[in-house]
Each structure stands twice: as structure tokens, then as C-alpha cells.
C-alpha positions as a Python dict, from the first residue, in 0.01 Angstrom:
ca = {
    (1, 'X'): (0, 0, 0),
    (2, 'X'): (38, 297, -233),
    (3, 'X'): (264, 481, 6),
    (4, 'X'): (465, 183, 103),
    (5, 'X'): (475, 128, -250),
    (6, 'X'): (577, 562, -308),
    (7, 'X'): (844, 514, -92),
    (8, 'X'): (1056, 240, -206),
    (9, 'X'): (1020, 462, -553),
    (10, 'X'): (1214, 721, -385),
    (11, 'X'): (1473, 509, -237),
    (12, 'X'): (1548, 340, -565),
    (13, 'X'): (1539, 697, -736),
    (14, 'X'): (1811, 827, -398),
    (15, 'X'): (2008, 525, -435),
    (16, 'X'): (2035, 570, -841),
    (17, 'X'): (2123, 895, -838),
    (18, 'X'): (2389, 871, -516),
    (19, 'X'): (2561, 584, -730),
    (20, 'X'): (2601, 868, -1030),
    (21, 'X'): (2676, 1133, -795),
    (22, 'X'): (2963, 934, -604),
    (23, 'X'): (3111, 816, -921),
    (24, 'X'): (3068, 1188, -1113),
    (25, 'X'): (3238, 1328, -815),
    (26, 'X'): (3519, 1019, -804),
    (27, 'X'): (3445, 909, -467),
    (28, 'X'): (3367, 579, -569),
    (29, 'X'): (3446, 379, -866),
    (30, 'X'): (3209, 210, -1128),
    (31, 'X'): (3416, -108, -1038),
    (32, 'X'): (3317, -114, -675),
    (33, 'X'): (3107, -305, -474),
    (34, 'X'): (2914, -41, -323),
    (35, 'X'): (2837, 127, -690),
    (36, 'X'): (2714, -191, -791),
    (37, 'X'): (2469, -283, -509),
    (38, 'X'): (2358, 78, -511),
    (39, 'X'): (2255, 32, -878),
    (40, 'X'): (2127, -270, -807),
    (41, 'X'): (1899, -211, -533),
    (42, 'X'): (1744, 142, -665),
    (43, 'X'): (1675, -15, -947),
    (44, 'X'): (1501, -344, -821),
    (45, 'X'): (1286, -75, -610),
    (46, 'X'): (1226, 139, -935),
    (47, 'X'): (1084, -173, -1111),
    (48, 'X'): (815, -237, -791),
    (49, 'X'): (698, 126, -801),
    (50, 'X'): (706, 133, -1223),
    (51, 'X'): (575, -214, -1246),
    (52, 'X'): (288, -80, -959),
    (53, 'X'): (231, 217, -1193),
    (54, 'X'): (205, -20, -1512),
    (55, 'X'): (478, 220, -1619),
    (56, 'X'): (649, -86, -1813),
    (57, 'X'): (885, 156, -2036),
    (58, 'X'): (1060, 271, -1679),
    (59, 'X'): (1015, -101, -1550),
    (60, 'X'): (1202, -227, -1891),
    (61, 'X'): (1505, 15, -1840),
    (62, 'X'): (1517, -102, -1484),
    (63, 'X'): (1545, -476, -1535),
    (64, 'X'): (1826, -399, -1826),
    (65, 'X'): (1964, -187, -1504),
    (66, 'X'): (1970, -484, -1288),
    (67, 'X'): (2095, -687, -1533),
    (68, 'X'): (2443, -524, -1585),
    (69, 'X'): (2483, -463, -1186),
    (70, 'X'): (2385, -822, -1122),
    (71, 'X'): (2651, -938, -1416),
    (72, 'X'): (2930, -651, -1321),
    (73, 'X'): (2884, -864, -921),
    (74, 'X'): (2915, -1147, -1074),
    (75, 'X'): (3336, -1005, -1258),
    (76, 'X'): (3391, -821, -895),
    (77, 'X'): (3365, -1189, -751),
    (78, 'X'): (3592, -1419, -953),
    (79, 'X'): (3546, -1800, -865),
    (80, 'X'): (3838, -1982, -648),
    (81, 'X'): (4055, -2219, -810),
    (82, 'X'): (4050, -2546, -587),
    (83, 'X'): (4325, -2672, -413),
    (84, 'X'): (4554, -2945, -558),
}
């Protein structure tokens, strides 16, 4: 369990960091979907390992983390107006 548990730590930590490193280097934008998700899912794995770890500062930042990419979805997404 602890290694299954290791290694979805390092593919939230990868998937966190690729997110910065594609927007610091402009090739993809903070408003995209593919930013978003990336945040989103690296840090839904950082809260298993953190939360694992009873590291609850790290786990706290996390959940704020996947707060904002879950809400920022949410704008990319706008509802459709029905049809008359």
C-alpha cells in the first residue's frame, strides 16, 4: 500500500509542476482545459499521499488547490441557454 500510495505522490507532484512548467513556458494557458485538469488531478493525488502521511498542512493547500481548478471547470463550461 505504501508504494501504491508513493506513487500517486509523484504523479500529483509531475502533473503540478508540468501544469506550471507549460504555462511558465506559454505552451498552454491558465484558461485551458488541460491546465485545469492537470491541477486538478496532481493535486487530488497530493491530498491521498499527504492525507496518508497525516501531513494535513500539504493536504489543506491541496484541497484549496482543487477547489479553484474544480471552480475555474466549472467558468471553462458555461451552461446552454434552452431553446425557445
Amino acid at each position: 500500500m505504501k508504494l501504491l500510495i508513493d506513487i500517486i505522490g509523484w504523479i500529483g507532484s509531475i502533473e503540478v509542476i508540468a501544469a506550471y512548467g507549460l504555462n511558465s513556458y506559454q505552451q498552454i494557458k491558465t484558461d485551458s482545459v488541460l491546465f485545469q485538469l492537470l491541477n486538478l488531478t496532481g493535486a487530488l493525488f497530493l491530498i491521498v499521499n499527504t492525507v496518508y502521511y497525516h501531513a494535513y498542512p500539504s493536504a489543506f493547500i491541496n484541497i484549496v488547490w482543487v477547489i479553484i481548478a474544480v471552480l475555474s471547470l466549472v467558468r471553462l463550461f458555461p451552461k446552454k441557454k434552452a431553446a425557445p
